[in-house]
OpenMM code with the backbone's topology and positions (N, CA, C; nanometers):
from openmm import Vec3, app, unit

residues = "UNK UNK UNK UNK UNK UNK UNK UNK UNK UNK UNK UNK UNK UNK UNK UNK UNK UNK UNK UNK UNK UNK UNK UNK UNK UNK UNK UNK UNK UNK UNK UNK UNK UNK UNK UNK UNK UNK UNK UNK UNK UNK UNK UNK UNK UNK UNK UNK UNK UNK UNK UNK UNK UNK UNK UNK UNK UNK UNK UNK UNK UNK UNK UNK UNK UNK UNK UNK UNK UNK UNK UNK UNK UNK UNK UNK UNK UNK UNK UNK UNK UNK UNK UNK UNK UNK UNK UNK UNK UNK UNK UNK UNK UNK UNK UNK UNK UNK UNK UNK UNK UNK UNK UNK UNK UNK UNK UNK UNK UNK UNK UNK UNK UNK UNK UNK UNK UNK UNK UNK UNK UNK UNK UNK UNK UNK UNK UNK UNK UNK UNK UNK UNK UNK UNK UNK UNK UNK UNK UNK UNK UNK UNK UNK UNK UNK UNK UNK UNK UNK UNK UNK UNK UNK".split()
positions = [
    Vec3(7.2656, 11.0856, 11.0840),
    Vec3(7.3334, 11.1575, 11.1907),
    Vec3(7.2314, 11.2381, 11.2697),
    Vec3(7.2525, 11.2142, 11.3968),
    Vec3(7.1683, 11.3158, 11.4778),
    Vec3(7.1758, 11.4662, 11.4627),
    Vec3(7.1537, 11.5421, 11.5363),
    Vec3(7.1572, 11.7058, 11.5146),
    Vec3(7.2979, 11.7595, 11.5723),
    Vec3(7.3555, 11.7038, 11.6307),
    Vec3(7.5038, 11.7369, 11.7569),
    Vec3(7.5690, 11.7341, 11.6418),
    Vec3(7.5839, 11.5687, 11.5496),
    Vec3(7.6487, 11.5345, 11.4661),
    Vec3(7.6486, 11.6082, 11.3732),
    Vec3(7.5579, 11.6389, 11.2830),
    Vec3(7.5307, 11.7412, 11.1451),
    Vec3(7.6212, 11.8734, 11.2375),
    Vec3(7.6025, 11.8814, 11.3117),
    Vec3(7.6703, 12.0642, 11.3611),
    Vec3(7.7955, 12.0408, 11.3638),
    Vec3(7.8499, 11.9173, 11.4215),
    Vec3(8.0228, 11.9045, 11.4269),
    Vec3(8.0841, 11.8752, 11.2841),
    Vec3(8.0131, 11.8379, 11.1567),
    Vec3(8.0309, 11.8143, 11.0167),
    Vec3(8.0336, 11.9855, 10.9638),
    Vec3(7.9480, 12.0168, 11.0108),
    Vec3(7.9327, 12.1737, 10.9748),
    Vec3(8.0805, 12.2635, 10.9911),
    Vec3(8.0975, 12.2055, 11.1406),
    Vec3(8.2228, 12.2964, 11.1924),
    Vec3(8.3052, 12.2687, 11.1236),
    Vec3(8.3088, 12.1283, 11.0694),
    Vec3(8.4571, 12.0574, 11.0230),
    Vec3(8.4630, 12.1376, 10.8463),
    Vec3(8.3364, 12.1552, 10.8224),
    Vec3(8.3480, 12.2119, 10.6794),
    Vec3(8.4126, 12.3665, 10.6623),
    Vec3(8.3183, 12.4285, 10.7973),
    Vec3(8.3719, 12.5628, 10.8338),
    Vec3(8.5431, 12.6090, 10.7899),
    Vec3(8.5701, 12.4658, 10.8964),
    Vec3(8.7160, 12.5031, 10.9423),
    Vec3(8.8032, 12.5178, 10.8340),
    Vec3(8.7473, 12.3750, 10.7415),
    Vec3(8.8428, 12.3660, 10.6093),
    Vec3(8.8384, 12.4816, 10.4838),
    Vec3(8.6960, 12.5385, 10.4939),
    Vec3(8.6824, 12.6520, 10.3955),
    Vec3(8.7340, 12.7639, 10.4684),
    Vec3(8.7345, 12.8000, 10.5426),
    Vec3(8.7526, 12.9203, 10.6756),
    Vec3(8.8938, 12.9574, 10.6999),
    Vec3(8.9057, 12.8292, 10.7674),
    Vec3(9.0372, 12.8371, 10.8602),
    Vec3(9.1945, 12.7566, 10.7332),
    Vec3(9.1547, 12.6759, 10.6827),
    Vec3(9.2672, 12.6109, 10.5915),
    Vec3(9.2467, 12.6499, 10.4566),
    Vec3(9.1307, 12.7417, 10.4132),
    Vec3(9.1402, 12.7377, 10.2409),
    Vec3(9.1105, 12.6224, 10.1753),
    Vec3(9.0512, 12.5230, 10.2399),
    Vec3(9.0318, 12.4031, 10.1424),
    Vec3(8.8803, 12.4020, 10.1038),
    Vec3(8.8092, 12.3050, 10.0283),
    Vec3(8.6440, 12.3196, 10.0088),
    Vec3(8.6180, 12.2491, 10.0919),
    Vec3(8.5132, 12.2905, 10.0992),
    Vec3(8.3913, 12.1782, 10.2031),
    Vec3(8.3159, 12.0473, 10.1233),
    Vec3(8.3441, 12.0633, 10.0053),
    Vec3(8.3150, 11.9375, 9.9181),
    Vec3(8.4135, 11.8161, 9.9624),
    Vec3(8.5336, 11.8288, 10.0113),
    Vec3(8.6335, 11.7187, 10.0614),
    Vec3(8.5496, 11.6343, 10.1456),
    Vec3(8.4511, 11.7115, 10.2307),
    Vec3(8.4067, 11.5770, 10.3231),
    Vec3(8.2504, 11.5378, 10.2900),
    Vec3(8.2607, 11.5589, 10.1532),
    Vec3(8.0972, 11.5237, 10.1023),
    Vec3(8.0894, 11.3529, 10.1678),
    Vec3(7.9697, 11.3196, 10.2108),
    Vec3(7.9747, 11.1734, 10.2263),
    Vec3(8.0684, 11.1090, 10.3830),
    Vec3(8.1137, 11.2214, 10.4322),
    Vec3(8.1729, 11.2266, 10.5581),
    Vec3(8.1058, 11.1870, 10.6770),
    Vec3(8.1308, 11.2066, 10.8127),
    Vec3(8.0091, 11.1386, 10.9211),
    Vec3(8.0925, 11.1748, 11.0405),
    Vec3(8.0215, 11.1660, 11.1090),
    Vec3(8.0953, 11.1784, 11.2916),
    Vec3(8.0285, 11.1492, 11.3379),
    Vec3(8.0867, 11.1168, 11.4538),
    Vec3(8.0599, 11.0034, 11.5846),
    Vec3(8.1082, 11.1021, 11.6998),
    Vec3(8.0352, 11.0910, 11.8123),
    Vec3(8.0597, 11.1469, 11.9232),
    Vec3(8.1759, 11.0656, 12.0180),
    Vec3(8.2277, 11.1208, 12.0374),
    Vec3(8.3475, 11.0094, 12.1262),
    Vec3(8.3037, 10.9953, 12.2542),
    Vec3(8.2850, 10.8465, 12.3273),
    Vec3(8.1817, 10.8624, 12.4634),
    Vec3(8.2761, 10.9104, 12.5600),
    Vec3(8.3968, 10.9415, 12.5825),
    Vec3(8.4529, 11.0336, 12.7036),
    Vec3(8.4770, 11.1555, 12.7057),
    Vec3(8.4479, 11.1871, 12.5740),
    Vec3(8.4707, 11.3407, 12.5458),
    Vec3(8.4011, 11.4298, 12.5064),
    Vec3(8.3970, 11.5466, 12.4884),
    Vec3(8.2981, 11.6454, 12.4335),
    Vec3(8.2904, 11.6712, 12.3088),
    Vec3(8.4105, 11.5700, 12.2274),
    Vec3(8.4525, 11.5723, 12.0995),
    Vec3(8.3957, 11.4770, 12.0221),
    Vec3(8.4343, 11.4757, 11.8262),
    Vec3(8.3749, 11.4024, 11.7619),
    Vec3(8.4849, 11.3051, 11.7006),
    Vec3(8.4573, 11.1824, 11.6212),
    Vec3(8.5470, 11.1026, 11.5704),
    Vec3(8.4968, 11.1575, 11.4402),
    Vec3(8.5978, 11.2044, 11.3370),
    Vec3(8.5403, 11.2172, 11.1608),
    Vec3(8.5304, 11.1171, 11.1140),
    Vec3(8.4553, 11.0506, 11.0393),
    Vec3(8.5185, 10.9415, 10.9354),
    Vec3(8.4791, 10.9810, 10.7969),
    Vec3(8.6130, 10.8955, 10.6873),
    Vec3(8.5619, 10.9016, 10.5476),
    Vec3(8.4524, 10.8132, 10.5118),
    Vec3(8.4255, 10.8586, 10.4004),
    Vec3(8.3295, 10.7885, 10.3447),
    Vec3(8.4401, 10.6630, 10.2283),
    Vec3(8.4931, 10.6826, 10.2222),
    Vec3(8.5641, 10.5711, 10.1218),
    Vec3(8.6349, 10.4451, 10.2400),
    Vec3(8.6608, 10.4889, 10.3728),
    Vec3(8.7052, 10.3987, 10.4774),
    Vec3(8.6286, 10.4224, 10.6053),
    Vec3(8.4909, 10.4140, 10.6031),
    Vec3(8.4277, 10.4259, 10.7443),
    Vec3(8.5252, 10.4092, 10.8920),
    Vec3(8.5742, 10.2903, 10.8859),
    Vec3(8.6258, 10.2763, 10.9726),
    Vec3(8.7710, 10.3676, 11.0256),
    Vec3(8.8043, 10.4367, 10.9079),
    Vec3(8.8858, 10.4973, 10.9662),
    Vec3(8.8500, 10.6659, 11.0365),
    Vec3(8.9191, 10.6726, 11.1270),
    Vec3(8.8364, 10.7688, 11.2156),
    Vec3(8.9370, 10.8674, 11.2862),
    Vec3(8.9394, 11.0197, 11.2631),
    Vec3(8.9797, 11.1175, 11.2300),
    Vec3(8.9841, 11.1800, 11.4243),
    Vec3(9.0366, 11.2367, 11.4728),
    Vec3(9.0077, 11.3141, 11.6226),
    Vec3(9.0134, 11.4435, 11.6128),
    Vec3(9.0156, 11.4895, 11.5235),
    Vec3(9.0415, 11.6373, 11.5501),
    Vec3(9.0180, 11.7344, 11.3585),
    Vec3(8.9283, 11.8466, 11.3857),
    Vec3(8.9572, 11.8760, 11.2583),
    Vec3(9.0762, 11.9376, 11.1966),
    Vec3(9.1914, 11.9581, 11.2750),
    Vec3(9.3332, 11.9824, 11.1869),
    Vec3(9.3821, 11.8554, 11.1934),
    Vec3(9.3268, 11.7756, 11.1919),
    Vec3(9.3613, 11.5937, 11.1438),
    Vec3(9.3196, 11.5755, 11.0561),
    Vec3(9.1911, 11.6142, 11.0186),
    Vec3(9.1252, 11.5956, 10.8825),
    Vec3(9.2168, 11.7067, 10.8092),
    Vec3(9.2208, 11.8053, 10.8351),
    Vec3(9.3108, 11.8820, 10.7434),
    Vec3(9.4201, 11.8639, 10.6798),
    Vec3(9.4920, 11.8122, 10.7793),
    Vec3(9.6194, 11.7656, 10.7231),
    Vec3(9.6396, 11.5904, 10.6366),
    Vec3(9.5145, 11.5831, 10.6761),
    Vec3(9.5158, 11.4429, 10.5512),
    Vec3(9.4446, 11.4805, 10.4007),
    Vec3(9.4520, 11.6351, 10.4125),
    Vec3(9.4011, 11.6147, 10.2797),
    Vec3(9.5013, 11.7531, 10.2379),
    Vec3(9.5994, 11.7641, 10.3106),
    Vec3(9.7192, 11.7785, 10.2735),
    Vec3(9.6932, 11.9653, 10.3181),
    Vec3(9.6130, 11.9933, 10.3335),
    Vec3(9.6063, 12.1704, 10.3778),
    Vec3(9.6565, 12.2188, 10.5017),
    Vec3(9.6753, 12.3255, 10.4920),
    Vec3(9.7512, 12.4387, 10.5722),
    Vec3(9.6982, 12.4070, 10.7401),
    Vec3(9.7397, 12.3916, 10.8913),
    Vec3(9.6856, 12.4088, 10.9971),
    Vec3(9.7170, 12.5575, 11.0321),
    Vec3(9.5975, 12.6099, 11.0315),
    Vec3(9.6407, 12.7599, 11.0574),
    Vec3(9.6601, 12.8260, 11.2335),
    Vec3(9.6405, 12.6738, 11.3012),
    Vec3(9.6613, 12.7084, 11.4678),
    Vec3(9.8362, 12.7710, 11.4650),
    Vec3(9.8619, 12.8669, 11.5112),
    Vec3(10.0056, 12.8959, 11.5969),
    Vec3(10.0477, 12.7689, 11.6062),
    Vec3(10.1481, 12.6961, 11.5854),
    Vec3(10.2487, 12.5978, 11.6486),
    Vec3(10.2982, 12.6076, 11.8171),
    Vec3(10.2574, 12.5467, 11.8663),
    Vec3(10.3063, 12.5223, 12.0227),
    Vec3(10.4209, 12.5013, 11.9790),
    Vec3(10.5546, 12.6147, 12.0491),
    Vec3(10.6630, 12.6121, 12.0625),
    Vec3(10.7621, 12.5137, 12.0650),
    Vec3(10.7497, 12.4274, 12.1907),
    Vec3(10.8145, 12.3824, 12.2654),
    Vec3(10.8003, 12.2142, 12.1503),
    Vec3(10.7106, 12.2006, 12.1450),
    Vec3(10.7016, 12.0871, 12.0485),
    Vec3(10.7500, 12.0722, 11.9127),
    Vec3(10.7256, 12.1994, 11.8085),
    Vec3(10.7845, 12.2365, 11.7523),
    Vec3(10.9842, 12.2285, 11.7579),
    Vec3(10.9913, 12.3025, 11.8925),
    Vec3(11.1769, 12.3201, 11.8673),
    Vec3(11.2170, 12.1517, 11.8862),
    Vec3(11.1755, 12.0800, 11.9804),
    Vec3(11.1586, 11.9359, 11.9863),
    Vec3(11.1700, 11.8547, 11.8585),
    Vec3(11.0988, 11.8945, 11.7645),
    Vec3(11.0945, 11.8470, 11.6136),
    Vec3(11.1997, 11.8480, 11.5482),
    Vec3(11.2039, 11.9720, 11.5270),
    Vec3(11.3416, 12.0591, 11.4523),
    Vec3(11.4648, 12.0163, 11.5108),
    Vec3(11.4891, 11.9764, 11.6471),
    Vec3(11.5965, 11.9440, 11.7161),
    Vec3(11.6692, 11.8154, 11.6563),
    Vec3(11.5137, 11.7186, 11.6032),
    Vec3(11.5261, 11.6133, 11.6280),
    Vec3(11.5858, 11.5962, 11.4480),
    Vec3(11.5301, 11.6548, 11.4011),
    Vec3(11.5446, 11.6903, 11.2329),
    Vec3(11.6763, 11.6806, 11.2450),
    Vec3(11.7337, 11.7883, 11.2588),
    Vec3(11.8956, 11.8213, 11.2748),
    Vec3(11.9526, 11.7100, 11.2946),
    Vec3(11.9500, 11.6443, 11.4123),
    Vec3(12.0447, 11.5077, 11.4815),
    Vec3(12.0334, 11.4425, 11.3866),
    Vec3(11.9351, 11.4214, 11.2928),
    Vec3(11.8975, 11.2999, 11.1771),
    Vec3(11.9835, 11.3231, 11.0661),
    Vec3(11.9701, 11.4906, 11.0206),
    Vec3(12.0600, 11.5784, 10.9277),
    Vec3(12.1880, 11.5057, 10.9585),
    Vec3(12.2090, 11.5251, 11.0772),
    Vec3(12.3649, 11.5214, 11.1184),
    Vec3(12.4337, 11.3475, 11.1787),
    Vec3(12.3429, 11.2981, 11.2120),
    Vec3(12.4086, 11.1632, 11.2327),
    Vec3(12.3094, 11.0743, 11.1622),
    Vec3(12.1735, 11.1133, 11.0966),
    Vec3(12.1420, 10.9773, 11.0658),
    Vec3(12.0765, 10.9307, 11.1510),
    Vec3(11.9760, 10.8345, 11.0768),
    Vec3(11.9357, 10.7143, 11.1512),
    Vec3(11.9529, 10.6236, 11.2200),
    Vec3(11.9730, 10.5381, 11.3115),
    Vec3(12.0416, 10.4290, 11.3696),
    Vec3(11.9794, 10.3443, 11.2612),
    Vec3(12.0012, 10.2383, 11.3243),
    Vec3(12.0083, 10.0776, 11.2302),
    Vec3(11.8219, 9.9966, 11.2563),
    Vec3(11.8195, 10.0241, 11.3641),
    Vec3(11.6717, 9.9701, 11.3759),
    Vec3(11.5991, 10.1020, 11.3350),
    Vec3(11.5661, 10.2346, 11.3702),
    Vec3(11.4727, 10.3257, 11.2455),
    Vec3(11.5243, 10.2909, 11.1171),
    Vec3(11.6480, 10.2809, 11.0477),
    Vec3(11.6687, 10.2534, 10.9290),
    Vec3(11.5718, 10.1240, 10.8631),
    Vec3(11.5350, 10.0591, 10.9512),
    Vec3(11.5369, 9.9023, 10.9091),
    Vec3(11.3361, 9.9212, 10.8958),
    Vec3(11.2916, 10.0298, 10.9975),
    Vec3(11.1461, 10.0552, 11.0192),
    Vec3(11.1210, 10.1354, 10.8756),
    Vec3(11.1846, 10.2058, 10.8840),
    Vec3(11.1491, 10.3108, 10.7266),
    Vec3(11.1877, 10.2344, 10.5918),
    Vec3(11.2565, 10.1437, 10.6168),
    Vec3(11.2694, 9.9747, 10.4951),
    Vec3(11.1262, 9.8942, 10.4475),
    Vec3(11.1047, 9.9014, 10.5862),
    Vec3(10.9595, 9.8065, 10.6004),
    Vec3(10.8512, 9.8891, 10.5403),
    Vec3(10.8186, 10.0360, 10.6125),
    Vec3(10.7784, 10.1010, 10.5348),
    Vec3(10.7433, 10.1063, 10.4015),
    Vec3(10.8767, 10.1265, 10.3318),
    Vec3(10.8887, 10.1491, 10.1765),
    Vec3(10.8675, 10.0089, 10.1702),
    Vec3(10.8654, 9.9077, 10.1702),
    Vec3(10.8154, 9.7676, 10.1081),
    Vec3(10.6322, 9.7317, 10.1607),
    Vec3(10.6277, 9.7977, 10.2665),
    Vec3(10.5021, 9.8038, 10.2696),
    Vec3(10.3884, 9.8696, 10.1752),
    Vec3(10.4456, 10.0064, 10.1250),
    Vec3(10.3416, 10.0873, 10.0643),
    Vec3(10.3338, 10.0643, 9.8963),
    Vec3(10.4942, 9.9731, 9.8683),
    Vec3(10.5168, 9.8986, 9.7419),
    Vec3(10.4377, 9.7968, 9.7373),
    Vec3(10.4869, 9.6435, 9.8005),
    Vec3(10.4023, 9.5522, 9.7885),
    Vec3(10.2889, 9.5263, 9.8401),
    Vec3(10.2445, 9.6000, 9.9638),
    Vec3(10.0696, 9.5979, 9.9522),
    Vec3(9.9847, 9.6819, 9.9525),
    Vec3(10.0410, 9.8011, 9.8788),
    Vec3(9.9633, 9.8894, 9.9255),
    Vec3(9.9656, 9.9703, 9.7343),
    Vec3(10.0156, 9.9503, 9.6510),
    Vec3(10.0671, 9.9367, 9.5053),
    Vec3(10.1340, 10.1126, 9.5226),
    Vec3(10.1767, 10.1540, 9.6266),
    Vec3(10.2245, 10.3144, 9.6518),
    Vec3(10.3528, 10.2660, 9.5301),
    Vec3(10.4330, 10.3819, 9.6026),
    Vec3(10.5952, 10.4143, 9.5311),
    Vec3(10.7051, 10.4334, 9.6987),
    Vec3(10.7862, 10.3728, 9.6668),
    Vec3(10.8726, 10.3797, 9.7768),
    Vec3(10.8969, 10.5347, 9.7910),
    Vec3(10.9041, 10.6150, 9.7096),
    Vec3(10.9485, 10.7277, 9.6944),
    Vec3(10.9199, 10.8148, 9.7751),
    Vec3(10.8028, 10.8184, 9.7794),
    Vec3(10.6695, 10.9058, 9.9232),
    Vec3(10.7339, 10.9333, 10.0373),
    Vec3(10.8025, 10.8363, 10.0741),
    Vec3(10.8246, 10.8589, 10.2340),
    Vec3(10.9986, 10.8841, 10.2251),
    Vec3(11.0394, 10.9732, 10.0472),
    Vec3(11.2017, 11.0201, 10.0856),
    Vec3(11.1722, 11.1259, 10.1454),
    Vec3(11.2917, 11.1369, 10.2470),
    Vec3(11.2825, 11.2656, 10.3196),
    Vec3(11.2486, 11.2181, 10.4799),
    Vec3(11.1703, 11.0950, 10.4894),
    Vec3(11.0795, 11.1057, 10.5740),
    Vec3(11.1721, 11.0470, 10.7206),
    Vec3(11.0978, 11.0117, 10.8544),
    Vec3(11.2556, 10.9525, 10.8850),
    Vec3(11.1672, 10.8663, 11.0459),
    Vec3(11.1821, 10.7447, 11.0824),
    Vec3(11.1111, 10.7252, 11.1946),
    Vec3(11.1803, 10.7315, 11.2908),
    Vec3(11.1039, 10.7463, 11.4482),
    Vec3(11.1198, 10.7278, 11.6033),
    Vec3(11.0526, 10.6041, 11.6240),
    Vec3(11.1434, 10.5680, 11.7637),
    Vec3(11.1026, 10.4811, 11.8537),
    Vec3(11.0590, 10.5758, 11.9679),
    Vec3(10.9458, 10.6117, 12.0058),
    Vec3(10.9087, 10.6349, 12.1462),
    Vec3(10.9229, 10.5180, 12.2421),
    Vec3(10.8697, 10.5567, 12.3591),
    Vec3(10.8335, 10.4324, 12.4331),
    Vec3(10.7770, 10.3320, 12.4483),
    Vec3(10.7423, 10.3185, 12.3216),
    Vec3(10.5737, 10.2001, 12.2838),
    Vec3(10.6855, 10.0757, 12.1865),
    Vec3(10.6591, 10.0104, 12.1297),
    Vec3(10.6538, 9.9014, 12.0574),
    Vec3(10.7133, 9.9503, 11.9097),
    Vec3(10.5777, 10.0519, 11.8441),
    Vec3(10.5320, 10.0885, 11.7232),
    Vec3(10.6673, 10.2067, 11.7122),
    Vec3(10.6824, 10.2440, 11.5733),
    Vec3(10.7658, 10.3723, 11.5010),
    Vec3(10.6602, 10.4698, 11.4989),
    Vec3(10.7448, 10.5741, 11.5039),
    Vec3(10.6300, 10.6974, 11.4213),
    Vec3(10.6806, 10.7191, 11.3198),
    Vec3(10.6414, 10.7992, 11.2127),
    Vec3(10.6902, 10.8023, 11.0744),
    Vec3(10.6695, 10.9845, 11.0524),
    Vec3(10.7726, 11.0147, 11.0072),
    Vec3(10.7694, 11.1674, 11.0089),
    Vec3(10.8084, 11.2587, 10.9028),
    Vec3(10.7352, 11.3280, 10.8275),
    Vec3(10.8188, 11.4099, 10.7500),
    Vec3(10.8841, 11.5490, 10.7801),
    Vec3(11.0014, 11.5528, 10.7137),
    Vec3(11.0738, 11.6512, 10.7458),
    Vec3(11.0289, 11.7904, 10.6714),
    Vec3(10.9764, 11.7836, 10.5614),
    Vec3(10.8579, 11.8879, 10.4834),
    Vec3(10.7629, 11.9398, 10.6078),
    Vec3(10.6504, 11.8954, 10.6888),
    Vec3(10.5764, 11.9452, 10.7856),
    Vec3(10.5788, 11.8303, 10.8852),
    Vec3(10.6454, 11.9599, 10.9735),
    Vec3(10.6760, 11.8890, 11.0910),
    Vec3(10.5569, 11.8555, 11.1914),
    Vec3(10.4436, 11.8876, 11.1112),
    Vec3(10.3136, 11.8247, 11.1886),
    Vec3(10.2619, 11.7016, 11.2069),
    Vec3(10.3460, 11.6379, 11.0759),
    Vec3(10.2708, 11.5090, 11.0269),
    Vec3(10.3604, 11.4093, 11.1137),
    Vec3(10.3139, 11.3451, 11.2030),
    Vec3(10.3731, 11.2338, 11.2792),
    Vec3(10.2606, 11.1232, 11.2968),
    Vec3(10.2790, 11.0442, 11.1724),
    Vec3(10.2168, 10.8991, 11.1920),
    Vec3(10.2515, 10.7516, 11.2159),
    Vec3(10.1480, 10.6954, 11.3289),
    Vec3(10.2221, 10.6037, 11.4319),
    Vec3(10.1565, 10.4441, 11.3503),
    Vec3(10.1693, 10.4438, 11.2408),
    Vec3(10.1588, 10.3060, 11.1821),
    Vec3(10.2216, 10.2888, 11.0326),
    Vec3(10.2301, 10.2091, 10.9667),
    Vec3(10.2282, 10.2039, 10.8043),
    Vec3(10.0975, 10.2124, 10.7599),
    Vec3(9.9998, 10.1802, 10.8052),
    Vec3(9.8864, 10.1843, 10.7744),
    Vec3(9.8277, 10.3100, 10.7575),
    Vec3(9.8392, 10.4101, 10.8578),
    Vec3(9.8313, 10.5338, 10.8898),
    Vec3(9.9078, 10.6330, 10.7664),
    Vec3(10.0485, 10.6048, 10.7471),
    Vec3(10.1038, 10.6287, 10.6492),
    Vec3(10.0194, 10.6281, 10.5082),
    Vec3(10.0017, 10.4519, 10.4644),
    Vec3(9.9425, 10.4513, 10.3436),
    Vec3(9.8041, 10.5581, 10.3177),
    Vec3(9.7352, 10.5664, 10.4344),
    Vec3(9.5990, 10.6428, 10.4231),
    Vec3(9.6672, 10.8034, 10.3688),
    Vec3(9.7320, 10.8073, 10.4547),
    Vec3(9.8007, 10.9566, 10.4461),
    Vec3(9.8121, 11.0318, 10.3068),
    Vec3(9.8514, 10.8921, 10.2237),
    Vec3(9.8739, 10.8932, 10.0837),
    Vec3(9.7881, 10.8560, 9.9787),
    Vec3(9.6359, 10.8040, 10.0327),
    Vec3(9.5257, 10.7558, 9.9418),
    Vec3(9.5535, 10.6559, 9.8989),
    Vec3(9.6429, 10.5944, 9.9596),
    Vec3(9.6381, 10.4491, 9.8846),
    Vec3(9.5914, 10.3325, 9.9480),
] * unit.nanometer
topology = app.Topology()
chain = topology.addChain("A")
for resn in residues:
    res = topology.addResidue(resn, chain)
    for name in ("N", "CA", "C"):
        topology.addAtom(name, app.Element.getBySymbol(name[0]), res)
């Protein structure tokens, strides 16, 4: 890693001992990449190079610790709104059928437990793909199964 790089690993260790209470041993073997449109870095693990992190309360929250930023409001009540309607009517039939796939995904290829994702509940945005969400922290909104399984170390 160049010198930019070692300093944005630094920050990311900072943040997690600092700002979330976690160790800085989590990203032993860790790495970043400069992102070429931005002023920012990509994290990656060392157990999945290729997978690649944007933000250090992204890394945080995949290793399951506290984001200690204030919650933006408006996104937040958005969440919670959306929680409720789910509370209260449920899933439709196609998220039902995405959070199916899910749980057979993280069973048969991924050797998880269907169990992981009770509670959990997906959207259709405007794209193609589900997001997958838990109702425990309303931070965690991940837009693959794949994304999911990582979520979970498996």
């Amino acid at each position: 890693m160049n010198r930019e790089e070692e300093e944005a690993m630094e920050k990311l260790r900072v943040y997690l001992v600092e700002d979330c209470g976690g160790d800085a041993s989590l990203v032993d073997g860790w790495f970043a990449t400069k992102q070429l449109t931005k002023h920012s870095y990509f994290y990656h693990s060392k157990e999945d190079p290729m997978m690649k992190f944007t933000s250090r309360p992204i890394v945080a929250r995949h290793f399951h610790l506290p984001d200690p930023r204030p919650e933006i409001g408006d996104k937040r009540r958005a969440r919670e709104a959306k929680i409720r309607e789910y509370e209260e009517y449920g899933m439709n039939r196609e998220e039902e059928e995405a959070m199916e796939k899910l749980r057979v995904y993280l069973v048969e290829d991924c050797g998880g437990d269907a169990s992981l994702v009770d509670g959990w509940f997906a959207t259709k945005p405007y794209t193609k793909r589900y997001n997958y969400h838990s109702k425990e922290d309303l931070m965690i909104k991940l837009n693959s199964r794949p994304a999911v399984a990582r979520h979970f170390h498996l």
